[in-house]
C-alpha beads as a LAMMPS data file, in Angstrom:
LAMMPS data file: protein, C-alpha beads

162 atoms
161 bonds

1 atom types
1 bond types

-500.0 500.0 xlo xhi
-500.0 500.0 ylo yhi
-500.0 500.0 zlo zhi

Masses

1 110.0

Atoms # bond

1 1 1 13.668 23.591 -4.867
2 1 1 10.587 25.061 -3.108
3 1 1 10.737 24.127 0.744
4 1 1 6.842 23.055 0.515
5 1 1 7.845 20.487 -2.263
6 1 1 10.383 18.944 -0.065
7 1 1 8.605 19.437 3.229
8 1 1 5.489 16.780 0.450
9 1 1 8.542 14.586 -0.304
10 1 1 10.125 14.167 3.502
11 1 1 6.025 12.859 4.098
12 1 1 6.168 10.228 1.326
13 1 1 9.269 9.091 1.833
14 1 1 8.240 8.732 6.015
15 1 1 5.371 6.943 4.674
16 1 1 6.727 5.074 1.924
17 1 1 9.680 3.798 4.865
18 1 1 6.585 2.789 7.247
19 1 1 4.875 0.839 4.404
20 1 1 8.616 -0.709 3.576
21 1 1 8.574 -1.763 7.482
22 1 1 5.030 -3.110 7.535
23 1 1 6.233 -5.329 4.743
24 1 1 8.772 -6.318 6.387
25 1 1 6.977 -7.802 9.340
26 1 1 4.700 -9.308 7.067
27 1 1 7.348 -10.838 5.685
28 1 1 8.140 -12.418 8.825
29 1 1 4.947 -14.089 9.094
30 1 1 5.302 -15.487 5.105
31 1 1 8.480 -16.728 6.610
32 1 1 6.782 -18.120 9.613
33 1 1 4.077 -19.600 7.292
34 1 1 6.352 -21.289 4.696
35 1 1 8.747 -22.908 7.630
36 1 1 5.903 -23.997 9.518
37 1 1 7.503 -22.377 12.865
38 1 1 8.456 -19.471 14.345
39 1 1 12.404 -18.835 14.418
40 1 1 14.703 -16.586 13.998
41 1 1 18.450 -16.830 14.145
42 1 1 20.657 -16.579 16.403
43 1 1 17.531 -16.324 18.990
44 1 1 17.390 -19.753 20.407
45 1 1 14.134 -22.069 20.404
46 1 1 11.589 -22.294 18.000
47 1 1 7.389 -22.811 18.147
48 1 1 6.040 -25.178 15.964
49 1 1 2.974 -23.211 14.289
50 1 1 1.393 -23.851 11.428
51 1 1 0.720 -19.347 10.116
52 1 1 -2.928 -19.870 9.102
53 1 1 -3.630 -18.322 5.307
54 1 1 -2.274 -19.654 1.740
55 1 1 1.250 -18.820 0.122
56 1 1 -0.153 -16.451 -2.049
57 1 1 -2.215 -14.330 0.625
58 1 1 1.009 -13.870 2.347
59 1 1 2.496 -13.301 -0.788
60 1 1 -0.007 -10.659 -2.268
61 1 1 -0.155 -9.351 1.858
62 1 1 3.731 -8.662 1.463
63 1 1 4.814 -7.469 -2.263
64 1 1 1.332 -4.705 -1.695
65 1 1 3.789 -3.515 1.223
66 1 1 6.608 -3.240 -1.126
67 1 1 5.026 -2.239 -4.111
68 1 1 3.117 0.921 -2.113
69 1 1 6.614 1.806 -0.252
70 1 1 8.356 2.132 -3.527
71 1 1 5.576 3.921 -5.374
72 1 1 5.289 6.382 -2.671
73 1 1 9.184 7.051 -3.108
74 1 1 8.345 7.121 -6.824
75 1 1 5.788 9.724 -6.394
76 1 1 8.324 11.684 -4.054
77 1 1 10.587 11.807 -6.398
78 1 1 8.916 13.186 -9.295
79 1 1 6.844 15.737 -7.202
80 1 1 8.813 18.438 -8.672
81 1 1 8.142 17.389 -12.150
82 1 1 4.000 17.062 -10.784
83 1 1 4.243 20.422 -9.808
84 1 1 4.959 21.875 -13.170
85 1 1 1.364 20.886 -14.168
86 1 1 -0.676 20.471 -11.497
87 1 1 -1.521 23.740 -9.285
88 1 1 -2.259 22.312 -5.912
89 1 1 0.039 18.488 -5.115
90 1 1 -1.335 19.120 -1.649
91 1 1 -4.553 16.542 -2.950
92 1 1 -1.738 14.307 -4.762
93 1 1 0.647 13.673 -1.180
94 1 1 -2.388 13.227 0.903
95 1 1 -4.184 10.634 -1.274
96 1 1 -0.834 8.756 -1.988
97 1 1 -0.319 7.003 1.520
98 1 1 -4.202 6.931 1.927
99 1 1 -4.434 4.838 -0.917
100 1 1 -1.600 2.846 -0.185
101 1 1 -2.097 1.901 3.580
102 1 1 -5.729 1.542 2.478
103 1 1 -4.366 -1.288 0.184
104 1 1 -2.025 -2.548 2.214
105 1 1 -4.095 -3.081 5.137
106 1 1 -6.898 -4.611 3.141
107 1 1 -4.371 -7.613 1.890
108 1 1 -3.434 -8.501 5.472
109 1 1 -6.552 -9.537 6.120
110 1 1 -6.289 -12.035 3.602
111 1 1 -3.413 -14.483 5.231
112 1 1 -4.716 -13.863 8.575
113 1 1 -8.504 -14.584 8.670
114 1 1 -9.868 -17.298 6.294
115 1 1 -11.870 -16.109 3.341
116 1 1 -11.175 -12.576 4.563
117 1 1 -9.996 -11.402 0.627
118 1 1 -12.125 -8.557 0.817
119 1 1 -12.637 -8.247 -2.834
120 1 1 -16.241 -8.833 -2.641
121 1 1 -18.932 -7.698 -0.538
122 1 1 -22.503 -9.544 -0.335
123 1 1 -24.829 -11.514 1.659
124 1 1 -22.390 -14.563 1.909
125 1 1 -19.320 -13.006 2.502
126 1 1 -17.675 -13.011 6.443
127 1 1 -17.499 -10.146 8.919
128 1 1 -13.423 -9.900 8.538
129 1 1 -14.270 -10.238 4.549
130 1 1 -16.022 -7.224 4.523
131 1 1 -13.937 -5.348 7.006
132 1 1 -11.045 -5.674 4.568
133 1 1 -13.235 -4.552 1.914
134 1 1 -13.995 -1.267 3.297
135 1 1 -10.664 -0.738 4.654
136 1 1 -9.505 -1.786 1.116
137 1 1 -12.055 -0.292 -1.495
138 1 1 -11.989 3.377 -1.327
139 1 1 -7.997 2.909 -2.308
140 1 1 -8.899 1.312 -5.328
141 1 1 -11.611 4.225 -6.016
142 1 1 -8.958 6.712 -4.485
143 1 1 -6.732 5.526 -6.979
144 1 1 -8.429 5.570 -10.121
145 1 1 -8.848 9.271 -9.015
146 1 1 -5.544 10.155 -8.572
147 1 1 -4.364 8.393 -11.705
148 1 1 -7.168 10.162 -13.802
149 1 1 -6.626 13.591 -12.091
150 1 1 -2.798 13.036 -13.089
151 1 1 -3.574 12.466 -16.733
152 1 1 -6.634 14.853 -16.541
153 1 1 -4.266 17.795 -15.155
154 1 1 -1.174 16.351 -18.069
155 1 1 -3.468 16.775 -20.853
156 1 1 -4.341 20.175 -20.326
157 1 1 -1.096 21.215 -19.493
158 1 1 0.800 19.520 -22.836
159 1 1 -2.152 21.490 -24.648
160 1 1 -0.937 24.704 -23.239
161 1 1 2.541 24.349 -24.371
162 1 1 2.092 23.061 -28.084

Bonds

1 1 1 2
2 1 2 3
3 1 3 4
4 1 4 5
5 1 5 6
6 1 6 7
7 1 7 8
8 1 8 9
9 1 9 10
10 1 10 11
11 1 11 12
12 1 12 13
13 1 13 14
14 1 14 15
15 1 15 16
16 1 16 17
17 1 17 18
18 1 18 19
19 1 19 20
20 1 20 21
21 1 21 22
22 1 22 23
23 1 23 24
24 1 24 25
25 1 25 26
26 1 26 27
27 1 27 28
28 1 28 29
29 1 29 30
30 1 30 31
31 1 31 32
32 1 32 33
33 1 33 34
34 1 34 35
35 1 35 36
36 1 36 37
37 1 37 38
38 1 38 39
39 1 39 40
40 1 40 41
41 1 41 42
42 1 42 43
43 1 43 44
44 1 44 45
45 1 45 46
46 1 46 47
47 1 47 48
48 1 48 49
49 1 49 50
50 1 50 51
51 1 51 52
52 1 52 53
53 1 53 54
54 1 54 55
55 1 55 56
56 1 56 57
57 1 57 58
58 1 58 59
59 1 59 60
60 1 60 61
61 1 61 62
62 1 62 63
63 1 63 64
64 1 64 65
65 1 65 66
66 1 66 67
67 1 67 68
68 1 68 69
69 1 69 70
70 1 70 71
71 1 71 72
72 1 72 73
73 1 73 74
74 1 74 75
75 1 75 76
76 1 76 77
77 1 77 78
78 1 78 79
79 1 79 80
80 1 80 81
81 1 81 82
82 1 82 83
83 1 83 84
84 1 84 85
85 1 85 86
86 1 86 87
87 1 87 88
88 1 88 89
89 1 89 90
90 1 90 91
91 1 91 92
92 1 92 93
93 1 93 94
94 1 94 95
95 1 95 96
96 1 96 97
97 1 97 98
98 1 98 99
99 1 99 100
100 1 100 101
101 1 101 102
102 1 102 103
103 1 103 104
104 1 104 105
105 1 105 106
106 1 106 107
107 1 107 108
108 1 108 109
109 1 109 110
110 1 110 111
111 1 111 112
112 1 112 113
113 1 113 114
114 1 114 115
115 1 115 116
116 1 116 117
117 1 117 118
118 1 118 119
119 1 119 120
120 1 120 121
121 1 121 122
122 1 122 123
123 1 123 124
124 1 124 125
125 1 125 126
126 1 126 127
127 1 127 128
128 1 128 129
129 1 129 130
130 1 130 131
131 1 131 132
132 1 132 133
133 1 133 134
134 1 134 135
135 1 135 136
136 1 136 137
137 1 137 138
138 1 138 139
139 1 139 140
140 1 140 141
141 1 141 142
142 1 142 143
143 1 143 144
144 1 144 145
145 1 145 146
146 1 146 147
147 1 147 148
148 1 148 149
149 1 149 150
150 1 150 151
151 1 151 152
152 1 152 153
153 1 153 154
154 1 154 155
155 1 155 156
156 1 156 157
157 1 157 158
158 1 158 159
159 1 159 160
160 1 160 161
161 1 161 162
């Protein structure tokens, strides 16, 4: 296997690992939110604190951490079988973890800051609301352009070899 091809897949799976971790701690704070304190065994005490957010911000924050992590592994994996039809994957590992911190990111906001969703940007919406939204819209237009240049680069490529 080409070293540059594993040299792409060492950086998504360091990534995808990261995003794995991040949804870890997140997880802690669903945790933290569903108990209605903060403890962990076998560390003694406890706080009583009520997470602010709703069960299925924390949720959404946490399985986008998860999700991301394992689809950048995904991608790692088949990068050898990308590379037999598209010319440069350069554009296809640096896009990956933007889009999925991007996303990731954006769907903390949500259990953190109220009415922070970020799926909506307008006169009525908060200044953590919109944050999130910028932080979280150019993955979701990053994404529809890595998906489409995927298929684009596919297409031609099965027409070439019928």
């Amino acid at each position: 296997m080409n070293n540059d091809i594993l040299k792409h897949q060492r950086f998504l799976v360091i990534h995808g690992t990261l995003l794995l971790l991040a949804a870890f701690i997140i997880g802690f704070g669903f945790l933290f939110f569903i108990t209605g304190e903060i403890s962990l065994w076998p560390i003694p005490g406890k706080i009583v604190y009520q997470m602010p957010g709703t069960y299925d911000a924390w949720r959404m924050a946490h399985m986008e951490g998860i999700v991301n992590a394992l689809l950048l592994w995904l991608i790692a994996a088949l990068l050898p079988v990308f590379s037999s039809f598209i010319k440069n994957v350069k554009w296809l590992v640096i896009i990956s973890p933007i889009i999925s911190w991007s996303i990731v990111i954006g769907a903390s906001f949500d259990p953190l800051f109220p009415e922070a969703r970020g799926l909506v940007f307008d006169a009525s919406t908060n200044m953590m609301n919109d944050l999130s939204f910028f932080i979280f819209y150019p993955g979701v237009v990053l994404c529809f352009v890595l998906v489409i240049g995927i298929l684009v680069a596919a297409w031609k490529h099965s027409k070439k070899t019928f």
